[in-house]
C-alpha positions in Angstrom: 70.2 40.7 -31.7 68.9 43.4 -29.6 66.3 43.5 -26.8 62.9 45.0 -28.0 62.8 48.8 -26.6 59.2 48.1 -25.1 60.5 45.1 -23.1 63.1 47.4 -21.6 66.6 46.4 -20.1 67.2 42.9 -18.4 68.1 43.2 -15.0 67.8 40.4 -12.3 65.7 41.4 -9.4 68.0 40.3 -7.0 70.5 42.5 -8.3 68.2 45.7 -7.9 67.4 44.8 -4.7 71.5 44.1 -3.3 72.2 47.7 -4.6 69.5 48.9 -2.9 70.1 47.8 0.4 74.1 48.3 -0.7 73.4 52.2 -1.2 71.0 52.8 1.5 73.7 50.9 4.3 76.4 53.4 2.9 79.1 50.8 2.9 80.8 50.5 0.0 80.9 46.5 -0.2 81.4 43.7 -3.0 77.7 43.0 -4.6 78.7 39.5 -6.0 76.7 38.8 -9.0 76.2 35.3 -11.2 74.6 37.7 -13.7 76.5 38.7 -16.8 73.8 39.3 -19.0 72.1 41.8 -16.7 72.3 45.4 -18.1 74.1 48.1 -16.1 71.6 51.2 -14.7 72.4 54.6 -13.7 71.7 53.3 -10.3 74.6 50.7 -9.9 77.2 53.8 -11.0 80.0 54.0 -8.0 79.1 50.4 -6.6 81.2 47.9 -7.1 80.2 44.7 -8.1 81.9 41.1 -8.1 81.3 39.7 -11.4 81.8 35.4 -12.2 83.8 34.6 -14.8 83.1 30.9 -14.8 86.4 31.2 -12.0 86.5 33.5 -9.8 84.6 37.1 -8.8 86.5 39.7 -11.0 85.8 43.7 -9.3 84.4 45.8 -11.5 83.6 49.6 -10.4 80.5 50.9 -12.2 81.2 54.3 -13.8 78.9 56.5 -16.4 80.8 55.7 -19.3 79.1 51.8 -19.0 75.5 52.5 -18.4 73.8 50.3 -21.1 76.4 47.2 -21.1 76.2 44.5 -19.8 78.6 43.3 -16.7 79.7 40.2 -18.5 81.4 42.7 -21.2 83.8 43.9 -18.3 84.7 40.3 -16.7 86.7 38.6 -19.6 86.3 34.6 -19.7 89.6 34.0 -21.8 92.9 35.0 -21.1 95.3 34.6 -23.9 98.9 34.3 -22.3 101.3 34.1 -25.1 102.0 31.6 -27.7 104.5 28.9 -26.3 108.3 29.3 -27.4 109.9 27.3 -29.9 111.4 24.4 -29.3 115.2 24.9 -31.1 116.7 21.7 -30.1 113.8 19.6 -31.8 114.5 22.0 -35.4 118.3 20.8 -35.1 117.7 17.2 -35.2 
């Protein structure tokens, strides 16, 4: 379900305020952010931010193409890493 357009984006204040300070220093250094459900703004495009993914801080570099996601969409939870291989000797017997 979407976010009434009234209300307007969700964006943790903390998170404005790091890319703030982030721009304004001129370094171009890891925001770390806890916040996947924040929405991306046109401000936060060329930072790069450390999302969680309930393991570790995955980099993702904000471009225009994701304005209007949300970071959790590029910081996947699951990795799928093949199905197991089959176990011939126990078919035999």
């Amino acid at each position: 379900m979407a976010r009434s357009v009234w209300k307007g984006p969700f964006v943790d204040g903390y998170l404005l305020k790091k890319a703030e300070t982030s721009r304004a220093s001129g370094r171009n250094e890891v925001i770390k952010t806890w916040s996947r459900r924040s929405t991306i703004l046109p401000q936060f495009v060329g930072l790069t931010f450390g999302v969680y993914n309930g393991n570790k801080f995955l980099p993702v570099l904000v471009t225009e193409n994701m304005i209007g996601h949300r970071f959790g969409e590029f910081a996947p939870t699951r990795f799928f890493h093949g199905h197991t291989a089959a176990d011939k000797k126990a078919k035999r017997e």
